[in-house]
C-alpha positions, 0 to 999 in steps of 0.5 A: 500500500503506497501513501502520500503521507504516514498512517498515523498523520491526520490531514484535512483537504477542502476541494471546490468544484464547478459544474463544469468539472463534475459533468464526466462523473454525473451518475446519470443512470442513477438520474433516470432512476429517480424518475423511475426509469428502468435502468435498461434505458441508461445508455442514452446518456450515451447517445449522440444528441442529433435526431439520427442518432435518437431515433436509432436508439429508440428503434432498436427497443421493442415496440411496447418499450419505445415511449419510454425510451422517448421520455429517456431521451427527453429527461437527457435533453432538459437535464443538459439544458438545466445543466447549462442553466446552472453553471453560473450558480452551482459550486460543490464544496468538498472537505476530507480529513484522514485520521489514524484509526483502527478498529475495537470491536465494533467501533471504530476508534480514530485519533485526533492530531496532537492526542497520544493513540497509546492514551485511550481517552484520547481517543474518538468512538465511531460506533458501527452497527453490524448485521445480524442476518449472514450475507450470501458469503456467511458473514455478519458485517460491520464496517468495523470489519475493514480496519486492523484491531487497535490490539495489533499495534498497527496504525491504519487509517480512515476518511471521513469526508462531506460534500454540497452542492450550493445553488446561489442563483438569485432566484428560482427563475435565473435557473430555468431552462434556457429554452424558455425565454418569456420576460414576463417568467417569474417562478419555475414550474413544478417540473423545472424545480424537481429538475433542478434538485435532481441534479443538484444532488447529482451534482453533489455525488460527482463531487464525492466521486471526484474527490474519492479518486483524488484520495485514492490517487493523491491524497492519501495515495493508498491506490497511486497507480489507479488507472480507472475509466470514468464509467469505471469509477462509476461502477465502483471499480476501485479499491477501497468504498465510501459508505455514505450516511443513510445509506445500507451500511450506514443507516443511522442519520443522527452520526451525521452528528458524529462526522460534524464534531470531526470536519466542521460541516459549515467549512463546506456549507452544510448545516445540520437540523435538529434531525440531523438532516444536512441542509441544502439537500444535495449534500453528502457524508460518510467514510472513505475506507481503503480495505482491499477486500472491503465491499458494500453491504446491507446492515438489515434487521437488528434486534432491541438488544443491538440497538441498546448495546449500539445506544450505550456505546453512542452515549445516547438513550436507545429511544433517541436512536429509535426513529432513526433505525427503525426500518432495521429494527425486527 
């Protein structure tokens, strides 16, 4: 494993990107799915944008699945003029703080700059959850799982990162589709704003995926010999995953808590509510861990007795945690 810098350093990098710079690794597949469009049809993010081309991509579908390609085929054409519409206004702010970490159990102990990792009370607890229903290989995951146990003596190392995509336009009406030029045009229609969120939230996992690679290559370097395509990337193809919060892994949206006291989530712009939501809505957090053999997984069902045993090691009554889990509780 190659590294920019020691396992044991701890280094916070901030990245500021324009829309100009995130259109490559847009996940537009994932764009179609939030309109519910099958994901047979995302190959037309591919397609030449001259009717030649679209109409033979449309033909080459059964009779019974050419009108949905047709609305593929105009979502890609708004969404790339919503696109043009909002490169004056959006910029993705991006921050990533590499910390020494290992595992204990199932918590992941990192430590901060300064702070002595032999001394345990200077060190951070990131409870994970861990399945309790096997996956297909026989395993009952946690995250925990993909750093060295703290009692090998081994330093290893995590990334905890969040990412937002602010939109400054002056109003609703400065970002909307370029074709429609009626002066008297004061709000956008229902659609245009959807639009324009979609792609925000878009936008701001292109960032992450932006900076992941710059992690993985420059940054920490654990993967400096990375050669992987764009369509790679995005088909996660690399070393190492990025559980995000609220996600499968990750399903506790209340450690969005957790992650703030570590980065500062105003340096990129977020704030957090009272229900540990980030605001704007096109933001996202997580982990950045370089395992090799390190996969994505689904927590599931829990039990009240992980629950209380995850409530304890959070310092937080299991009520509290309570809402936050409870599409994983049995």
């Amino acid at each position: 494993m190659t590294e920019t810098s020691p396992a044991n350093s701890d280094l916070i990098t901030q990245r500021t990107y324009r829309v100009r710079d995130l259109i490559d690794y847009i996940s537009w597949p994932y764009f179609l799915h939030t309109w519910n469009i099958p994901m047979r049809f995302a190959s037309v993010a591919d397609v030449h944008p001259c009717d030649a081309c679209r109409q033979g991509w449309i033909a080459a579908f059964p009779e019974d699945q050419q009108e949905a390609a047709r609305e593929a085929i105009r979502l890609m054409e708004d969404a790339r003029r919503m696109l043009s519409a909002l490169t004056p206004y959006v910029t993705a702010h991006t921050i990533v703080r590499l910390m020494p970490a290992n595992s204990d159990g199932d918590d992941i102990v990192v430590c901060p700059e300064g702070a002595p990792a032999e001394h345990p009370d200077s060190l951070i607890r990131l409870p994970m959850l861990r399945q309790q229903i096997p996956g297909n290989d026989g395993f009952c995951r946690s995250l925990a799982d993909y750093l060295r146990p703290i009692s090998a003596g081994i330093p290893d190392r995590i990334g905890i990162f969040a990412s937002a995509a602010q939109n400054n336009a002056p109003s609703l009406s400065a970002v909307q589709r370029l074709a429609d030029t009626n002066a008297d045009f004061h709000k956008m229609d229902s659609y245009d704003a959807l639009m324009a969120q979609i792609l925000c939230d878009r936008l701001a996992e292109a960032a992450t995926e932006r900076l992941h690679r710059e992690v993985r290559r420059e940054i920490w370097g654990y993967a400096a010999d990375e050669q992987l395509t764009i369509p790679d990337l995005l088909l996660e193809r690399f070393k190492g995953i990025r559980p995000a919060v609220g996600y499968p892994s990750l399903p506790d949206m209340s450690f969005n808590r957790v992650l703030d006291k570590l980065i500062d989530f105003s340096r990129v712009g977020i704030r957090l509510t009272e229900n540990a939501m980030m605001q704007p809505h096109s933001a996202v957090s997580g982990l950045m861990i370089s395992h090799p053999q390190s996969r994505y997984f689904a927590i599931g069902k829990i039990t009240e007795e992980q629950l209380a045993d995850y409530a304890r090691r959070r310092q937080i009554p299991a009520d509290d945690l309570r809402s936050y889990l409870r599409a994983n509780l049995m």
